[in-house]
LUMTIKE-605048 format. One record per atom (N, C-alpha, C): residue in three letters; x, y, z. Coordinates in steps of 0.2 Angstrom, whole numbers, plus 5000, padded with zeros to 4 digits. Layout:
N
AlaXYZ ...
This chain:
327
Unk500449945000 Unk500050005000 Unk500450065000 Unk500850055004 Unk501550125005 Unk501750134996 Unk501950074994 Unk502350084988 Unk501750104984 Unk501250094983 Unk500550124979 Unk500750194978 Unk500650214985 Unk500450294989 Unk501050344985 Unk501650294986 Unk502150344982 Unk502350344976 Unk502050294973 Unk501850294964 Unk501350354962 Unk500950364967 Unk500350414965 Unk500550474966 Unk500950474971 Unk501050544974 Unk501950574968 Unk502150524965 Unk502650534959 Unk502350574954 Unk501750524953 Unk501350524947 Unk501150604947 Unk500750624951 Unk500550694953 Unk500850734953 Unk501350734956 Unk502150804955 Unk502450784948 Unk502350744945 Unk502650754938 Unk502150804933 Unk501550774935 Unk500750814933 Unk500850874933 Unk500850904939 Unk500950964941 Unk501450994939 Unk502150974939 Unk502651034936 Unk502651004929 Unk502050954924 Unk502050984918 Unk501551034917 Unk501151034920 Unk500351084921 Unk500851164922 Unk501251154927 Unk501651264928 Unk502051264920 Unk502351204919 Unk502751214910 Unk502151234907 Unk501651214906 Unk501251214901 Unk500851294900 Unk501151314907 Unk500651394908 Unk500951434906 Unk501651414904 Unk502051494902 Unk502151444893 Unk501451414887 Unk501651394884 Unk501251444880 Unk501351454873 Unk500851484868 Unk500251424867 Unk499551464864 Unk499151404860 Unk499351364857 Unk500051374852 Unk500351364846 Unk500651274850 Unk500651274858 Unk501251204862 Unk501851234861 Unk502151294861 Unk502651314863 Unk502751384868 Unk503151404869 Unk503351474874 Unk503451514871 Unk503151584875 Unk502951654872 Unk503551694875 Unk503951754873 Unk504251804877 Unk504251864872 Unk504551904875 Unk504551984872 Unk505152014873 Unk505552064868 Unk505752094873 Unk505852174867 Unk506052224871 Unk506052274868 Unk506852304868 Unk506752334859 Unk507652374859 Unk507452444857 Unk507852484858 Unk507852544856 Unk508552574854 Unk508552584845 Unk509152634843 Unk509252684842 Unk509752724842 Unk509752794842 Unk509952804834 Unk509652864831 Unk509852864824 Unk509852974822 Unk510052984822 Unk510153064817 Unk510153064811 Unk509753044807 Unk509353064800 Unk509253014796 Unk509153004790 Unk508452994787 Unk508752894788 Unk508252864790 Unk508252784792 Unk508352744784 Unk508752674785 Unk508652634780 Unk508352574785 Unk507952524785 Unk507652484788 Unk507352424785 Unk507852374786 Unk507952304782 Unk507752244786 Unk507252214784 Unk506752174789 Unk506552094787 Unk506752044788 Unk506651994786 Unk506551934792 Unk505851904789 Unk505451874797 Unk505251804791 Unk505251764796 Unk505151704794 Unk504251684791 Unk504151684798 Unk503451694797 Unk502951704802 Unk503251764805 Unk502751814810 Unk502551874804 Unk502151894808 Unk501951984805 Unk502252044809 Unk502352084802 Unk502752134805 Unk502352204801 Unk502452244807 Unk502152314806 Unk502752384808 Unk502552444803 Unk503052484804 Unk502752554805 Unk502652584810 Unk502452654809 Unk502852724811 Unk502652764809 Unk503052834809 Unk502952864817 Unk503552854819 Unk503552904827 Unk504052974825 Unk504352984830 Unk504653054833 Unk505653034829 Unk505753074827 Unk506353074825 Unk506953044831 Unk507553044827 Unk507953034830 Unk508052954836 Unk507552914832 Unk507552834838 Unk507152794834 Unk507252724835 Unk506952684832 Unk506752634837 Unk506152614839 Unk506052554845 Unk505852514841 Unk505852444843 Unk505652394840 Unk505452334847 Unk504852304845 Unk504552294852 Unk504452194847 Unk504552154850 Unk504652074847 Unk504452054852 Unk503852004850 Unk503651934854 Unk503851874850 Unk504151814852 Unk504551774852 Unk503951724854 Unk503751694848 Unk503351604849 Unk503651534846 Unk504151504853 Unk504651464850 Unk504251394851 Unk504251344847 Unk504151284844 Unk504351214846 Unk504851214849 Unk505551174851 Unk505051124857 Unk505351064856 Unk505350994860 Unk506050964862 Unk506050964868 Unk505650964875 Unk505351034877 Unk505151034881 Unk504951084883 Unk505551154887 Unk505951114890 Unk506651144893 Unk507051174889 Unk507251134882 Unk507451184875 Unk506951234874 Unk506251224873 Unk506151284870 Unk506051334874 Unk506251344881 Unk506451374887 Unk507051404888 Unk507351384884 Unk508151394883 Unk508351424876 Unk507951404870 Unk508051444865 Unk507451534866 Unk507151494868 Unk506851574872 Unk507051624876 Unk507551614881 Unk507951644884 Unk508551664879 Unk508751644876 Unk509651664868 Unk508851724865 Unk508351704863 Unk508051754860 Unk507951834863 Unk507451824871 Unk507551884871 Unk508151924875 Unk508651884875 Unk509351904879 Unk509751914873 Unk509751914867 Unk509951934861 Unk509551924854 Unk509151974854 Unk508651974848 Unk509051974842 Unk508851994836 Unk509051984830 Unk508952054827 Unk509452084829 Unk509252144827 Unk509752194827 Unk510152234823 Unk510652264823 Unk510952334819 Unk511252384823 Unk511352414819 Unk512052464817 Unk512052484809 Unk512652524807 Unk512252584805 Unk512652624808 Unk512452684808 Unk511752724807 Unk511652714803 Unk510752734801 Unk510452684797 Unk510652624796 Unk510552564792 Unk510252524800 Unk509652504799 Unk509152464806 Unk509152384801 Unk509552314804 Unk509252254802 Unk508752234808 Unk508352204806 Unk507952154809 Unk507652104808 Unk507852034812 Unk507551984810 Unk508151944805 Unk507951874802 Unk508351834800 Unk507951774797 Unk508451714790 Unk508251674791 Unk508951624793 Unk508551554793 Unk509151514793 Unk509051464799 Unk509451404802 Unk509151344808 Unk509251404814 Unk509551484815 Unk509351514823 Unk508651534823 Unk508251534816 Unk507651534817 Unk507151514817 Unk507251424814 Unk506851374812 Unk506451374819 Unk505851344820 Unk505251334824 Unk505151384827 Unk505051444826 Unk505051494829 Unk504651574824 Unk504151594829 Unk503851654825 Unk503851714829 Unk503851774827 Unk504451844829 Unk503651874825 Unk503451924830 Unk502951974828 Unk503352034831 Unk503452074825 Unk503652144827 Unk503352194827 Unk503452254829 Unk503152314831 Unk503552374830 Unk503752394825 Unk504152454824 Unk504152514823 Unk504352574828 Unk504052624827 Unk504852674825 Unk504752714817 Unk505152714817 Unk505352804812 Unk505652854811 Unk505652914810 Unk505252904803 Unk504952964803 Unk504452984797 Unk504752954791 Unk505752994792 Unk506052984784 Unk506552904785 Unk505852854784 Unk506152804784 Unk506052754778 Unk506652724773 Unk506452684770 Unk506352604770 Unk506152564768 Unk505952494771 Unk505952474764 Unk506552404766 Unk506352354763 Unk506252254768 Unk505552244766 Unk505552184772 Unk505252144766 Unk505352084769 Unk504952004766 Unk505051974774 Unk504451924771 Unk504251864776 Unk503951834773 Unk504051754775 Unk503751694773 Unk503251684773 Unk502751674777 Unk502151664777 Unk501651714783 Unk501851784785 Unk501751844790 Unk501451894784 Unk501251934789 Unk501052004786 Unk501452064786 Unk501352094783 Unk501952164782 Unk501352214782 Unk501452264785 Unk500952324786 Unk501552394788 Unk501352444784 Unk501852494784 Unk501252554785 Unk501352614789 Unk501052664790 Unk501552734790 Unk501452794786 Unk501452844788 Unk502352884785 Unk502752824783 Unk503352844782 Unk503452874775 Unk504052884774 Unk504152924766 Unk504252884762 Unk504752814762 Unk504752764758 Unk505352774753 Unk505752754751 Unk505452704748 Unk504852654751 Unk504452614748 Unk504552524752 Unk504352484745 Unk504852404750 Unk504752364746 Unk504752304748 Unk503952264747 Unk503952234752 Unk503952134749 Unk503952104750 Unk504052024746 Unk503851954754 Unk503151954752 Unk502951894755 Unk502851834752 Unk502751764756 Unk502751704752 Unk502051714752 Unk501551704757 Unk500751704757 Unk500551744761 Unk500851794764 Unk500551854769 Unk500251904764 Unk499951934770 Unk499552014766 Unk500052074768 Unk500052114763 Unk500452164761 Unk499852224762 Unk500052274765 Unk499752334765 Unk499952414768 Unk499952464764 Unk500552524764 Unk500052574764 Unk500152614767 Unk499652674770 Unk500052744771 Unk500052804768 Unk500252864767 Unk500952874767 Unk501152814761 Unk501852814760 Unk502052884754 Unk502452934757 Unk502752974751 Unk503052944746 Unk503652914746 Unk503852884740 Unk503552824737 Unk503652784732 Unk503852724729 Unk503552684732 Unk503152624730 Unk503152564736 Unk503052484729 Unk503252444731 Unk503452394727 Unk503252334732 Unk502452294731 Unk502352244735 Unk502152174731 Unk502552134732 Unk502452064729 Unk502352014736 Unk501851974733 Unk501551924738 Unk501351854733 Unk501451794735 Unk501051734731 Unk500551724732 Unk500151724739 Unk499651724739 Unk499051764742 Unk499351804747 Unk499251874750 Unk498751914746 Unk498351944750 Unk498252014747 Unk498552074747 Unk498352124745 Unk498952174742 Unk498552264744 Unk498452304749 Unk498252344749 Unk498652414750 Unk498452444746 Unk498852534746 Unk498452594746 Unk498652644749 Unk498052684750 Unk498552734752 Unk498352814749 Unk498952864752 Unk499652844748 Unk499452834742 Unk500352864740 Unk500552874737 Unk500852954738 Unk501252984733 Unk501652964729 Unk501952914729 Unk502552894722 Unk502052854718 Unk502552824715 Unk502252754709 Unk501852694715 Unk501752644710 Unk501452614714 Unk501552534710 Unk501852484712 Unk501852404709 Unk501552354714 Unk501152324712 Unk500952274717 Unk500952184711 Unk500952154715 Unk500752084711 Unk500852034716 Unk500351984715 Unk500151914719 Unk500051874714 Unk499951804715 Unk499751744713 Unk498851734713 Unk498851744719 Unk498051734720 Unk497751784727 Unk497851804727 Unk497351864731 Unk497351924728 Unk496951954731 Unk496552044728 Unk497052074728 Unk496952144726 Unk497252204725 Unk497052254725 Unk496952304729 Unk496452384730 Unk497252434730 Unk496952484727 Unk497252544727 Unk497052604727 Unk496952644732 Unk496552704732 Unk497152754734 Unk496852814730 Unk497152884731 Unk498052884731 Unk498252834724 Unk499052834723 Unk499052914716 Unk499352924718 Unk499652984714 Unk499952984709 Unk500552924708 Unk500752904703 Unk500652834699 Unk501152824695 Unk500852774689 Unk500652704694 Unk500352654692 Unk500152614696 Unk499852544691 Unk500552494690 Unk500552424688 Unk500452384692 Unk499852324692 Unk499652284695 Unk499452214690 Unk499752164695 Unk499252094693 Unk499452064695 Unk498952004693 Unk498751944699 Unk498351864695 Unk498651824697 Unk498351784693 Unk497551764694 Unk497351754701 Unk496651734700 Unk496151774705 Unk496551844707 Unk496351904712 Unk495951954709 Unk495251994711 Unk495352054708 Unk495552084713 Unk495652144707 Unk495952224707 Unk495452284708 Unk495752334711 Unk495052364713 Unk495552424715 Unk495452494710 Unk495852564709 Unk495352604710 Unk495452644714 Unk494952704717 Unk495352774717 Unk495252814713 Unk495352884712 Unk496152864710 Unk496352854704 Unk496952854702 Unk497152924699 Unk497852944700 Unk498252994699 Unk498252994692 Unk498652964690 Unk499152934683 Unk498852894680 Unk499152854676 Unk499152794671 Unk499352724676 Unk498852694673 Unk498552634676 Unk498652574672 Unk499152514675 Unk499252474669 Unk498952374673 Unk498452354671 Unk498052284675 Unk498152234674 Unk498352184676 Unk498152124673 Unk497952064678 Unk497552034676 Unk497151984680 Unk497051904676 Unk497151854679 Unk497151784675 Unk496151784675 Unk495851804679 Unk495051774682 Unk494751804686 Unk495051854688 Unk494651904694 Unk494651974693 Unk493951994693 Unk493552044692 Unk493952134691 Unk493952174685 Unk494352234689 Unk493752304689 Unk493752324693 Unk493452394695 Unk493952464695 Unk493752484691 Unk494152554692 Unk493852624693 Unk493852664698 Unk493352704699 Unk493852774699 Unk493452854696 Unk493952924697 Unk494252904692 Unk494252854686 Unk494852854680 Unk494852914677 Unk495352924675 Unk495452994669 Unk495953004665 Unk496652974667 Unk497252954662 Unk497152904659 Unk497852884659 Unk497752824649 Unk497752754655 Unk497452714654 Unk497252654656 Unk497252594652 Unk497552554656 Unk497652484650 Unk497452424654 Unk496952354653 Unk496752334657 Unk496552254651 Unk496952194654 Unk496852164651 Unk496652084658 Unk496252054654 Unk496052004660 Unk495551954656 Unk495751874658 Unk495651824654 Unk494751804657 Unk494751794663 Unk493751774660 Unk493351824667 Unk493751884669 Unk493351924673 Unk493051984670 Unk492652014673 Unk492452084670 Unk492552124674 Unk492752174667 Unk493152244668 Unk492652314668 Unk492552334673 Unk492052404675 Unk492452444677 Unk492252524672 Unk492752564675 Unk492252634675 Unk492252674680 Unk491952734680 Unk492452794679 Unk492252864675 Unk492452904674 Unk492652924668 Unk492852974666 Unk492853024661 Unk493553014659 Unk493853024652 Unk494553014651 Unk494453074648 Unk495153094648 Unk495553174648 Unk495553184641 Unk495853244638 Unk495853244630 Unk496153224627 Unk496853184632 Unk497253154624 Unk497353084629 Unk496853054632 Unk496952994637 Unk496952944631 Unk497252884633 Unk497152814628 Unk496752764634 Unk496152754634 Unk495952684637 Unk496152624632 Unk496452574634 Unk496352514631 Unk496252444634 Unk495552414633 Unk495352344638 Unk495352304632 Unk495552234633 Unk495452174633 Unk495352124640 Unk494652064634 Unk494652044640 Unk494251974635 Unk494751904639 Unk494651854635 Unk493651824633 Unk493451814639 Unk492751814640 Unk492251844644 Unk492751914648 Unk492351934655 Unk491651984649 Unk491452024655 Unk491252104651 Unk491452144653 Unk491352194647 Unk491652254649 Unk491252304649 Unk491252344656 Unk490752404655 Unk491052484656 Unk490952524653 Unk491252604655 Unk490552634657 Unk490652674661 Unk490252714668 Unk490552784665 Unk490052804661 Unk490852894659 Unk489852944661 Unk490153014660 Unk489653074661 Unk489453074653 Unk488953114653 Unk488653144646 Unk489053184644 Unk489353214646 Unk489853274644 Unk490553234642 Unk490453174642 Unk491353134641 Unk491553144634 Unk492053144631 Unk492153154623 Unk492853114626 Unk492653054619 Unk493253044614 Unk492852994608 Unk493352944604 Unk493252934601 Unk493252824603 Unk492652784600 Unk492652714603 Unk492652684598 Unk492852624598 Unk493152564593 Unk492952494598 Unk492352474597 Unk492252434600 Unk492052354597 Unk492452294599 Unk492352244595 Unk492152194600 Unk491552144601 Unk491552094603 Unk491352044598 Unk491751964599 Unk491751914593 Unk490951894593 Unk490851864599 Unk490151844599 Unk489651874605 Unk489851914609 Unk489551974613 Unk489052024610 Unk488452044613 Unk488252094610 Unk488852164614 Unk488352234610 Unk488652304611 Unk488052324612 Unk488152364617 Unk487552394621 Unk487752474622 Unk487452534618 Unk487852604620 Unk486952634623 Unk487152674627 Unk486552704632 Unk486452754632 Unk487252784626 Unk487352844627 Unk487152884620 Unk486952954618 Unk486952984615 Unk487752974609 Unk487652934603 Unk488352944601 Unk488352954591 Unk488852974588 Unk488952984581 Unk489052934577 Unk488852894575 Unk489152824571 Unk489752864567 Unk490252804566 Unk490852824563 Unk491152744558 Unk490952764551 Unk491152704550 Unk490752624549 Unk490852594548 Unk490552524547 Unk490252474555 Unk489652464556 Unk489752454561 Unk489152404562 Unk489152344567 Unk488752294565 Unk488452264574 Unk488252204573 Unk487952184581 Unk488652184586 Unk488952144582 Unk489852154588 Unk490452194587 Unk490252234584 Unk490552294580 Unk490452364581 Unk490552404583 Unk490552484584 Unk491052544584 Unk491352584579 Unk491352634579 Unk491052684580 Unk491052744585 Unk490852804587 Unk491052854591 Unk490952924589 Unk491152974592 Unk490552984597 Unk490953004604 Unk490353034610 Unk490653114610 Unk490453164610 Unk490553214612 Unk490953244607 Unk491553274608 Unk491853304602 Unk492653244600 Unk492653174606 Unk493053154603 Unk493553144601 Unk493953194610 Unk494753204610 Unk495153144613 Unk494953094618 Unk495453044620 Unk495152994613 Unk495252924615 Unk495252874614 Unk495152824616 Unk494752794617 Unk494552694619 Unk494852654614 Unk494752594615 Unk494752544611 Unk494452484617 Unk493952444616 Unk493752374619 Unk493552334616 Unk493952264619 Unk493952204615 Unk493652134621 Unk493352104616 Unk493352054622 Unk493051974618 Unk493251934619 Unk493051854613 Unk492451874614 Unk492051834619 Unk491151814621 Unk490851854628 Unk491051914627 Unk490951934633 Unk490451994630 Unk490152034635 Unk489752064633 Unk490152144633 Unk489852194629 Unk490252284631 Unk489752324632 Unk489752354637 Unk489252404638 Unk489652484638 Unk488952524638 Unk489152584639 Unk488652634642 Unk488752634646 Unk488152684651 Unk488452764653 
């Protein structure tokens, strides 16, 4: 009976200091930590960032420092190592710097089983360039450059002054607020861009696209997913295999629209006041015009030549079996 009593009484203290390991573990079965760094910098930031497969965010604070705030969700078996590589983590993060050049993060086996969620708060005139595996990248309020490269996370850049360059495989892709140019491309997730100022190249193989009040010249491409284009008025070029292409707005007086589109439809949303001149072909699609316009030339059920207005820009819409509207 003795010998019983201290089987059970083994049994339950092994229980239990598994039960206190287990409370300092993540939902993920491994252990969480933090830690924070702060660098000193005197003028304009370059900020170089590469994360496994945590998310990472970067926003504009107060000149002259850069803090960087990291939790640390390590994966490791037994549960003592991942105690141990937890502690090497936040008693030496990964993070380093030369002179106004900020690194952060890594790949390679000091990183393997392990996910790093950063938080970086850093001067207005800062440029970035970051990837990560499978994490998110979200940037706020800086001057830019950026340029950002995921495997499957979501990419998205808000009130970037310069340039911004975001490539993802599967991720979606969002911009809004930016002064410079603008390049986005995915594999298969969306892509929205509002209020970019300059030119703006996008595509995606099975995502749509979705541009709202574009600055410049607008160049699309999409394998099967839908584009919407709203505010147009420069030269726009929009090609896409079985989605449909809607665009609203007025083109200027020497703008060039040109859509193709394999089998989607394609619809333009322009004012009664819009003038240019339209070339419209669908192979086995009807044409549909709603608008007041001048026949110009030969023209038939899937065929249309016509002037609206006086006929300063230029269209052209094409599309196999899809339908073209004009409202």
């Amino acid at each position: 009976m003795a010998r019983k009593l201290k089987l059970v009484f083994q049994a339950a203290l092994a229980l239990a200091i598994v039960t206190a390991g287990l409370a300092g573990c993540s939902r993920h079965g491994g252990v969480v930590g933090s830690t924070d760094r702060k660098f000193a910098v005197d003028g304009p930031v370059r900020l170089e960032i590469a994360n496994g497969s945590g998310d990472t965010r970067v926003t504009a604070g107060p000149p002259g420092e850069v803090r960087i705030h990291a939790v640390f969700h390590v994966h490791s078996w037994p549960w003592r190592t991942a105690q141990s590589r937890l502690q090497d983590f936040t008693s030496n993060p990964p993070m380093s710097q030369q002179g106004n050049l900020i690194r952060v993060g890594g790949y390679g086996p000091a990183t393997s089983n392990a996910q790093v969620d950063y938080a970086i708060v850093a001067p207005a005139e800062t440029q970035v360039r970051a990837s990560t595996g499978s994490g998110s990248i979200e940037v706020v309020g800086i001057r830019g450059p950026a340029n950002f490269l995921t495997g499957s996370g979501a990419i998205s850049a808000t009130n970037v002054t310069g340039d911004v360059q975001a490539s993802t495989g599967s991720g979606a892709v969002q911009l809004a607020g930016i002064q410079g140019q603008a390049q986005a491309s995915t594999g298969s997730g969306a892509i929205s861009a509002a209020e970019v100022h300059g030119d703006i190249r996008a595509s995606t193989g099975s995502g749509a696209i979705r541009i709202a009040g574009p600055g410049n010249a607008v160049v699309l491409a999409t394998g099967s997913g839908d584009v919407n284009i709203a505010g147009a008025a420069s030269d726009l070029r929009v090609r896409t295999g079985s989605g449909n292409i809607t665009v609203n707005g007025d083109p200027l007086a020497t703008t060039y629209w040109d859509f193709r589109a394999a089998s989607g439809n394609v619809t333009l949303q322009v004012s009664p006041t819009a003038s240019f001149r339209l070339y419209a072909r669908s192979k086995s699609g009807d044409i549909d015009a709603a608008l007041p316009i001048m026949m110009e030339g030969t023209t038939g059920k899937h065929e249309l030549r016509a002037r609206i207005g006086d006929g300063k820009a230029r269209v052209e819409v094409e599309t196999t079996s899809g339908r073209i509207a004009l409202r």
